[in-house]
N, C-alpha and C positions, 0 to 999 in steps of 0.2 A: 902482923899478918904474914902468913908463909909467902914466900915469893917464889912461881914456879920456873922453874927453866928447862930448857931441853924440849922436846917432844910435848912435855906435858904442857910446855906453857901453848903451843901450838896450838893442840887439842883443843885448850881450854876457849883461846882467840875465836877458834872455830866457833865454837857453840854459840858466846858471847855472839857473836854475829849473825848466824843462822838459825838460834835460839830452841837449843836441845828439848822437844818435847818424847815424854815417855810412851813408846808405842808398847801396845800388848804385840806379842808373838800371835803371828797369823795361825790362822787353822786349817791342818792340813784337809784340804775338800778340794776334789775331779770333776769335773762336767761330766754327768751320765751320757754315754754314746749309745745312741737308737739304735736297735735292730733293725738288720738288715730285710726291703721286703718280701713277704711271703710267693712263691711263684704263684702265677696265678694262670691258667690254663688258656689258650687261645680261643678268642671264640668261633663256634661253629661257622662255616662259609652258607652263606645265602643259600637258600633253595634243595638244603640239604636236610637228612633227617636224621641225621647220625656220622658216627665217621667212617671214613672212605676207608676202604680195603682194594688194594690194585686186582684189579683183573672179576673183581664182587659187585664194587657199587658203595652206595651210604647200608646202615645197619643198624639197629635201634642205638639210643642213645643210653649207656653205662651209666648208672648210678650208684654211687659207693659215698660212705663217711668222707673221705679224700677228696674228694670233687671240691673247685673253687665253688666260690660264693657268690660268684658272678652270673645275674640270669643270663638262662640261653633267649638264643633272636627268637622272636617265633613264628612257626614255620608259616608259608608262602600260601596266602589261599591255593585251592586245586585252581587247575584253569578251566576256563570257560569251555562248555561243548562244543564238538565243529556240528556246523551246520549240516544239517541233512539232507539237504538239495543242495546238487551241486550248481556252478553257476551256467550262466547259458551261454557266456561269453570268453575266452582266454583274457587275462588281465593285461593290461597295456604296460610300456613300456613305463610311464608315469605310476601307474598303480603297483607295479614291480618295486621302483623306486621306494615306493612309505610305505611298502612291507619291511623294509628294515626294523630290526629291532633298534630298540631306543638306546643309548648310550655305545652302541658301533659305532666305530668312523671308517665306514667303509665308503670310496671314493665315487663321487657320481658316474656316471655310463650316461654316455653320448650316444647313439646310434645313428649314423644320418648314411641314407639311402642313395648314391648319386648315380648318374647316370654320365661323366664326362669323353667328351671324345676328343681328342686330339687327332691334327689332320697338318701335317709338314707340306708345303707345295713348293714345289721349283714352278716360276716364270719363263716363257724365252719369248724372243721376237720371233721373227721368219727367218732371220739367218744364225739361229742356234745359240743368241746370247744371252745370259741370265737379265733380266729386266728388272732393276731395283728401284724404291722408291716410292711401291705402291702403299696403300695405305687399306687400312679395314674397312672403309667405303666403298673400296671398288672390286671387292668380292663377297660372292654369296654362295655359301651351302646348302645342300637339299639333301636329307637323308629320307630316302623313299620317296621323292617327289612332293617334301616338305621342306619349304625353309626353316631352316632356323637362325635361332640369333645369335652370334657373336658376342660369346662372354670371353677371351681371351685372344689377345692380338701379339704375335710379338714377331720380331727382326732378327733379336740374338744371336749369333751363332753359338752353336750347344757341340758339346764335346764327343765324341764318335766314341764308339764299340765296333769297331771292325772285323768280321773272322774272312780273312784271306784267303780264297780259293784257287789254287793254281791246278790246271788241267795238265796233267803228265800222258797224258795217252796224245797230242801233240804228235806231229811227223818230226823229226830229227832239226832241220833248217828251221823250223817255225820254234821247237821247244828253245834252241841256239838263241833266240831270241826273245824268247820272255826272262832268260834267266840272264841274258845280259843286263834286262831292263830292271830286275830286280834290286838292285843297288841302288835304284832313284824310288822307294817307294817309298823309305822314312825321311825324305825331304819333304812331302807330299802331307805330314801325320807333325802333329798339334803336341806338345809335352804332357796336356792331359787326353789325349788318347789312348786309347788302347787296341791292340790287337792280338788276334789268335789266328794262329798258318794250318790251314788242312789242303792234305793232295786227294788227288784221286787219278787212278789208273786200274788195274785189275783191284778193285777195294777201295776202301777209304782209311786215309790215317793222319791223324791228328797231331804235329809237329812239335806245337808249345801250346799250353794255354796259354789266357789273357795276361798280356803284358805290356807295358808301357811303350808308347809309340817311339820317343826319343831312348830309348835302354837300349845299352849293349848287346843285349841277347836277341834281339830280333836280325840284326845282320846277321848273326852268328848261327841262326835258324833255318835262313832264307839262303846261307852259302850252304847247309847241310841238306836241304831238301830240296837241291837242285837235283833234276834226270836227265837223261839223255834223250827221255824221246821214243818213239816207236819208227819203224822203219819198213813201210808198208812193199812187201815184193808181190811178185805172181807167184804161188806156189804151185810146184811138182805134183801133177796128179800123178802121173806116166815116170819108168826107168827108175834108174837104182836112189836117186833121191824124193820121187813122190811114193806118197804112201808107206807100204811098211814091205822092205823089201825081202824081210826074213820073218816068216810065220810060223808057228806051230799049232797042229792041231784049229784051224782057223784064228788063232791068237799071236797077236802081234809079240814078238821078241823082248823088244825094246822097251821097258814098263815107259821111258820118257816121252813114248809118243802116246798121243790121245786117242785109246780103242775111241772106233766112233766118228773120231772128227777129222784133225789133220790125218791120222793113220788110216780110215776107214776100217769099213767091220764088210765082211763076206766080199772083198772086191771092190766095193762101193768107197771111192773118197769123196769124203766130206770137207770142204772148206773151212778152215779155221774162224771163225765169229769174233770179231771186234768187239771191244769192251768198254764204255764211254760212261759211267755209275753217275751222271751230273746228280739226278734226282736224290741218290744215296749221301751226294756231299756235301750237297744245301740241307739236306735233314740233319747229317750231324750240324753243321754249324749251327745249325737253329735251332738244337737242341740245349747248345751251350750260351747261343746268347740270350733265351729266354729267361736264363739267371740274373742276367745283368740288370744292374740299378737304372729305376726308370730318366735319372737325368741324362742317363747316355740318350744317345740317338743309334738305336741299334741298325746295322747295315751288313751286309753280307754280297764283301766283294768279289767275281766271279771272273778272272780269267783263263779264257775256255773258246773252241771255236764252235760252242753251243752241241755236239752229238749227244744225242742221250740212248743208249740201249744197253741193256744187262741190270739194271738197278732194282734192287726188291720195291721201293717208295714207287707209288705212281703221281703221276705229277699234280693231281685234283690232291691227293692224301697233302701233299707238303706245300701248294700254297694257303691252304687253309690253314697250317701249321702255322704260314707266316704272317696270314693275315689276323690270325690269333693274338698272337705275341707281338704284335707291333715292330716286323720286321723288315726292310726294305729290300731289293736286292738290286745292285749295280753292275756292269763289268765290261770286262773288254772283250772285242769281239776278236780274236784272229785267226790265221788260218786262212782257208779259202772261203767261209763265211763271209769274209772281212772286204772280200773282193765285189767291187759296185756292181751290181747286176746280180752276179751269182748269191750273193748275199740272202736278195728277195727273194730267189728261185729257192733256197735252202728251208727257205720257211715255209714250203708247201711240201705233207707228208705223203711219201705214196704207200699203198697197202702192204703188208708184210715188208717190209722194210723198216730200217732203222729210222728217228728222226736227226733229221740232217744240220737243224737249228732249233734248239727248246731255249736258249736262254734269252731271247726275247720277250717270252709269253713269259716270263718269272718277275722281267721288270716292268711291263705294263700291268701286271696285277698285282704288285706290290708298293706302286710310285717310285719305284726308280728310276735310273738311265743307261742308256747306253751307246757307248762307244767303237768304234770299226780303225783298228789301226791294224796295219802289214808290217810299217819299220817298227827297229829298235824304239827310234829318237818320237816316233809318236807312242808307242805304248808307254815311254819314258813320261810324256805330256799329259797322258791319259788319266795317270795315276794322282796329278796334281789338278786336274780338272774336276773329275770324276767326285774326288776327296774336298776339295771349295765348295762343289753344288751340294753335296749331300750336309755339310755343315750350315752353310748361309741360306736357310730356308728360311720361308714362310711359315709360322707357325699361327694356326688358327685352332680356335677350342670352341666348345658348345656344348650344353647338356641336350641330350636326346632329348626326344620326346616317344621313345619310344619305353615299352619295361624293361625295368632292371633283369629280371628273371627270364629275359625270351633268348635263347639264343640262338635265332635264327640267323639270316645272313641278312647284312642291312647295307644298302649300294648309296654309294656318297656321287655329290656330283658336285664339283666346285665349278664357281665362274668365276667370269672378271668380264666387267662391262667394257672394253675393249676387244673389237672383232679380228684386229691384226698379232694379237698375243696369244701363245701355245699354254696353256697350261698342263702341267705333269702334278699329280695326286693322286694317290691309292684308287680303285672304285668302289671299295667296298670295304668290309670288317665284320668277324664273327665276334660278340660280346665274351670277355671271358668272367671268371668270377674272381679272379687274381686284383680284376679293378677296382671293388667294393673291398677291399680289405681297410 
């Protein structure tokens, strides 16, 4: 027997062991790979009858060899006829609603109709104290000599909107003293506060809008819109200082004097006219805070010794503006108003004459308050008085019972079943349409 060695004998071990059987040679064969599939065309969109051409519409539908193989959808019955009588009724807000078409998700609508009033009241005893403590039991509202009920009670105090009116047509000593007092007014004012500065003297002008009670910029305001005052003399009818003492042609020289008035015309001098715009300066404020958000407690503070003549607004036009917009008005009184006695006499107007005192009649028809201070250190007081009452009210609410849609004037009358207690609240309110929103 051969004996193998080397490699071979290896081999051989191999086979002996793993036992060499004879394979045919495989046949060379690929897996057939599938064509790729045919496009096949999209199908037509619902409710259409062909394809759409921008700016045409749908158009008959193309038939050619090339066309998929795919049926089209088919087409959408016509729709139903509309009716031929129309209906006898506008459809309700419910049968608006399941006009929706089917498969929308357009979001429900609410509508509700209200009719709410809100009514702020300051309390006081008999000697001018705020009286706290009362409770919804012991007041009752009558609008038009209806009670109603009491759906909203609260104590809160709620956060001001103040436009700040300072009177610049003032005598000189009295002006000295409101602008001293101006430095204690942001002690007086809440960090959610806010206020806006208007003057008034020949016109009205508007210093800053609304801004933050505690902010920098309102000192920095209230030092730039300081005045000095007016400084009331006898004027020169007669000699080289009354009238116009160099004419020409019966016309005064001097364009700086007023043909007419201080200068006179034909001879004739006329007295210079004082200028007191109050009505002009409560309408802008009130113009501006009718903007504000209704958590404010809007207020329009007014220090002034009440004259009002020269003003385009008459004074019916702009508290309806205020009792529109839910606006109160407050202020201090000084000047010679301010003074006990002369004060009362100021508020009675004689005929052609200017009026001597209007800002009292702003805050008994508005539910405000007001104040009569001569010094510094009490107008200083006033301001943190003034600014406590109008925040720590009463706040009382009710639905009317009156319509949404009237807007007449409707006269509130609040009580309090106590005979020794003052109540202060608006007397009244025109409906606006801003409260249905």
């Amino acid at each position: 027997m051969r004996a193998f060695r080397g490699p071979a004998a290896l081999l051989v071990a191999l086979g002996l062991g793993f036992g060499f059987s004879r394979v045919a040679p495989a046949q060379n064969q690929q897996t057939p790979v599938p064509d790729a599939p045919t496009p096949q065309a999209p199908p037509p969109l619902p409710g259409t009858q062909g394809p759409i051409t921008p700016g045409e519409g749908t158009g008959p539908v193309e038939t050619s060899s090339s066309s998929s193989t795919t049926p089209a959808a088919p087409a959408p019955a016509p729709p139903a006829p509309a009716p031929t009588t129309a209906p006898t009724q506008p459809p309700t807000d419910d049968q608006s609603q399941s006009a929706v078409p089917a498969g929308s998700e357009a979001l429900p609508k609410f509508v509700v109709n209200v009719n709410f009033v809100e009514v702020p009241v300051t309390v006081k005893d008999s000697k001018g104290h705020a009286v706290v403590g009362l409770t919804w039991r012991d007041f009752k509202v009558y609008e038009n000599n209806t009670l109603e009920l009491p759906a909203v009670f609260s104590v809160d105090p709620q956060p001001l909107s103040i436009a700040f009116v300072i009177d610049q047509s003032l005598p000189s000593p009295v002006m000295a003293k409101v602008n001293t007092s101006l430095g204690a007014l942001q002690g007086a004012l809440a960090p959610y506060d806010e206020v806006a500065v208007f003057t008034y003297a020949h016109g009205t002008k508007e210093w800053t809008t609304f801004t933050g009670g505690q902010s920098s910029r309102l000192p920095a305001v209230l030092s730039i819109a300081e005045n000095e005052g007016t400084d009331p003399t006898v004027p020169y009818t007669t000699g080289p200082f009354g009238g116009c003492p160099m004419s020409e042609n019966g016309n005064c020289v001097d364009p700086v004097l007023q043909e007419g008035r201080s200068a006179g015309e034909n001879g004739i001098t006329a007295l210079p006219k004082e200028l007191h715009q109050l009505n002009d300066a409560i309408l802008m404020a009130a113009h501006e805070l009718s903007t504000r958000p209704k958590q404010f407690r809007r207020v329009i503070y007014v220090v002034s010794d009440g004259k009002e003549y020269g003003s385009k607004a008459t004074w019916k036009e702009v508290v309806r503006y205020l009792q529109t917009n839910k606006i109160a008005v407050y202020g201090t009184l000084v000047g010679d108003s301010a003074r006990w006695g002369e004060g009362w006499l100021d508020r009675f107007h004689l005929p052609f004459e200017m009026y001597s005192n209007i800002l009292y009649k702003y805050t008994a028809m508005t539910g405000g308050d007001l104040d009569s201070e001569n010094g510094t250190n009490g107008i200083e007081k006033s301001y943190q008085k003034i600014a406590s009452e109008a925040r720590n009210q009463y706040t009382l609410g009710y639905f009317s019972h009156e319509s949404n849609y009237d807007a007449k004037y409707r006269k509130i009358d609040v009580r309090v079943d106590r005979p020794d207690l003052v109540v202060i609240a608006k007397p009244g309110y025109y409906p606006s349409a801003q409260d249905y929103k």
